[in-house]
N, C-alpha and C positions, 0 to 999 in steps of 0.2 A: 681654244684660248683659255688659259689659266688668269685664275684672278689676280694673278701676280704681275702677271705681266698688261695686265688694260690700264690704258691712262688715266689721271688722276681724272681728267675730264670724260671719262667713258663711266667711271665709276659713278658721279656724278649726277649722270642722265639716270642711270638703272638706279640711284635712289629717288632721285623728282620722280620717275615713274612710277614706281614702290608708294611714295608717298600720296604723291593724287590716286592712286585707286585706293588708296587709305581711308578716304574722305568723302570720299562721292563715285552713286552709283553708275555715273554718266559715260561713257567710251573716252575712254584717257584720246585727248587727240592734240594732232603735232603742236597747235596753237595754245592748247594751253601749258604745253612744257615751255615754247618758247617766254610766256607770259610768265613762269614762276623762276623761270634761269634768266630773265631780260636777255636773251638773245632772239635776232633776228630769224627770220621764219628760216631764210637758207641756210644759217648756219647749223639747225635744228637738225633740217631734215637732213642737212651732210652727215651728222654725226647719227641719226636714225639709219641711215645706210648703213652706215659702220658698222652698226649693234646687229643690224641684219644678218651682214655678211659673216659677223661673228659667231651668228648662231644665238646672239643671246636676246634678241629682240623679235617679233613678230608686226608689221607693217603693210597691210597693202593699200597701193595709190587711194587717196583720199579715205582712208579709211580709218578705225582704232589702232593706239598702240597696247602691243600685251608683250607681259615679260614670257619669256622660255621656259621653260623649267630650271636653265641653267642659270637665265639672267635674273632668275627670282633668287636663287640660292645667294648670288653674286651680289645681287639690290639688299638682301637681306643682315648678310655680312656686314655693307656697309652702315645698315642701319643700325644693329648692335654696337660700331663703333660710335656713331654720333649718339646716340643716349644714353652709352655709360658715359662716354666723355662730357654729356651734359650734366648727367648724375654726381660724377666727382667733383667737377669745377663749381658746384651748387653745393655738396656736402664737402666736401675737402678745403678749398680755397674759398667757399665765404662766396661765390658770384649769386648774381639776383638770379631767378628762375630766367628775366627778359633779358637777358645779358649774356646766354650764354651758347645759342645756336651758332651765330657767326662765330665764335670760338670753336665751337665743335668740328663745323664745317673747317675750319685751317687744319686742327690736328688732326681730323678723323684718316688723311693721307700721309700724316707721318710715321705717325703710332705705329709700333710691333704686333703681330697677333700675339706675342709674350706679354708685351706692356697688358690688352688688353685683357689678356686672363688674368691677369695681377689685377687690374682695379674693380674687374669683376670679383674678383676673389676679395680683395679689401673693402669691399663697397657690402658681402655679405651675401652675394648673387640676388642683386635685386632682380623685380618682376617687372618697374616702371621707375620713366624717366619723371623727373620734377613736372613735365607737364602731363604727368596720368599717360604716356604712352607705353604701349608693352613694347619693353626690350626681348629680341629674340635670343633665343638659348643658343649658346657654341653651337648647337648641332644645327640652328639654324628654324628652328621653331619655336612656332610664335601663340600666344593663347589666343583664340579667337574671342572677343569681348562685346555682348552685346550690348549698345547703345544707341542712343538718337542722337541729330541735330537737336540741339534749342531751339532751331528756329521752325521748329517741328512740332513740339511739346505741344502739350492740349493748355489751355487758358482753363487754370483752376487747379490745376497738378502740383505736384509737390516733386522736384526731379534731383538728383544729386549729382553736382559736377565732378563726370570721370574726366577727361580732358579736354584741355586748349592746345590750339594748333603753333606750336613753336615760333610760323614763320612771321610773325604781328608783334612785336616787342612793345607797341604803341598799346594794343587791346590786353597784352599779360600786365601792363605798367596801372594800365585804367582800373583791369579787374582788383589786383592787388588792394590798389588805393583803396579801393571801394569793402575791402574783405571777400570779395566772392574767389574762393581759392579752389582749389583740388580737394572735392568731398563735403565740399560747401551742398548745405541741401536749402532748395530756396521754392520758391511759388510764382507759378508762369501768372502774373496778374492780367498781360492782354496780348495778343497778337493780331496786328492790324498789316497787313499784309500789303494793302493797298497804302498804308504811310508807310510801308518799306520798315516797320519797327515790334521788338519783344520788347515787352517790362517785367521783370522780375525783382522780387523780393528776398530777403533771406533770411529764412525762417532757423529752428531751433533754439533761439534763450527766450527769453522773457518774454519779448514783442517781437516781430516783424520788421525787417528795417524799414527803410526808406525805399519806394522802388527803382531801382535804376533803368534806364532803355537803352536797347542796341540797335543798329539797325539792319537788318535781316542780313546783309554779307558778313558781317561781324558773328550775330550769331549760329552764322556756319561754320565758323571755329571751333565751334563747343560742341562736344558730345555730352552726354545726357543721360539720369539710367531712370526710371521709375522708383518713388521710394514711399510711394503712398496712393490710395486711392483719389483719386479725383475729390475734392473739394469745392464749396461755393469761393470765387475769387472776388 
């Protein structure tokens, strides 16, 4: 099966798939694609069939989902198209960083693979989308990027925000307000695990801000890179 011809909603699953093994080390399973597409468990697993039978999914009964080799190629594709198409709608038209997933997500199936060598090419061939994500290169590779969860970090650290998870418009709107952006370097002031919450500060001018807290699903949005040795917090 050619990428040409899988349906717009085939396309679809091989990106949610792409994306949760993005994020966590855990076995992609049927329930959590259903929980990030809101679709119901059977419509899930029909269309997990599908990808099977396609060759480009791997599935057995109650088990992990993993891409093919061919459904990674295919997942990847699509994800080149959603981050330039976030990239451009963010540098081109003026859209907020939160404002512009569910846009991507409509074009990402209209769009020419010509269009997108044009806005790659007009955009400069970037490396990453507005939210710190690596865009994969035409040939379909991706850099591999070490990072952590925030809600990982040690209490006392100093960490620099590589990226936020697209799919939260509500936590890029909050981060925004607050100034914590893409390469914001801030200081893990606590993590109380058991209050379900990180507070961090953000560090570099003059003083320290204010600390703000998230509570630990929140910051599993965030990835994280080290940019200092441990400190007293």
């Amino acid at each position: 099966m050619t990428f040409q011809s899988l349906s717009s909603n085939s396309q679809d699953y091989l990106k949610v798939i792409w994306d949760l093994q993005e994020w966590t080390h855990e076995p992609i399973q049927p329930a959590a694609i259903a929980k990030r597409t809101g679709m119901k468990p059977s419509t899930v697993s029909g269309a997990l069939g599908r990808l099977v039978s396609s060759g480009l999914v791997q599935h057995a009964p109650y088990g992990a989902v993993t891409l093919t080799d061919r459904g990674e190629r295919y997942a990847l594709k699509m994800v080149r198209r959603h981050r330039l198409l976030e990239l451009f709608l963010v540098d081109a038209l003026g859209y907020r960083w939160d404002e512009v997933h569910d846009e991507a997500d409509s074009l990402e199936h209209a769009v020419s693979d010509m269009m997108i060598t044009r806005i790659d090419a007009a955009l400069g061939h970037p490396s990453k989308d507005p939210h710190g994500d690596p865009i994969p290169s035409e040939a379909g590779d991706i850099p591999e990027v070490s990072s952590g969860l925030l809600s990982e970090a040690t209490p006392g650290s100093i960490v620099r925000i590589e990226r936020v998870n697209d799919e939260d418009p509500e936590l890029l709107r909050y981060l925004e307000d607050e100034g914590f952006g893409i390469g914001k370097e801030v200081r893990i002031k606590s993590l109380a695990r058991y209050a379900d919450s990180v507070s961090f500060s953000l560090v570099g001018g003059l003083e320290e801000s204010a600390p703000i807290a998230l509570g630990l699903q929140a910051a599993r949005q965030i990835r994280v890179v080290p940019v200092a040795r441990q400190a007293s917090a």
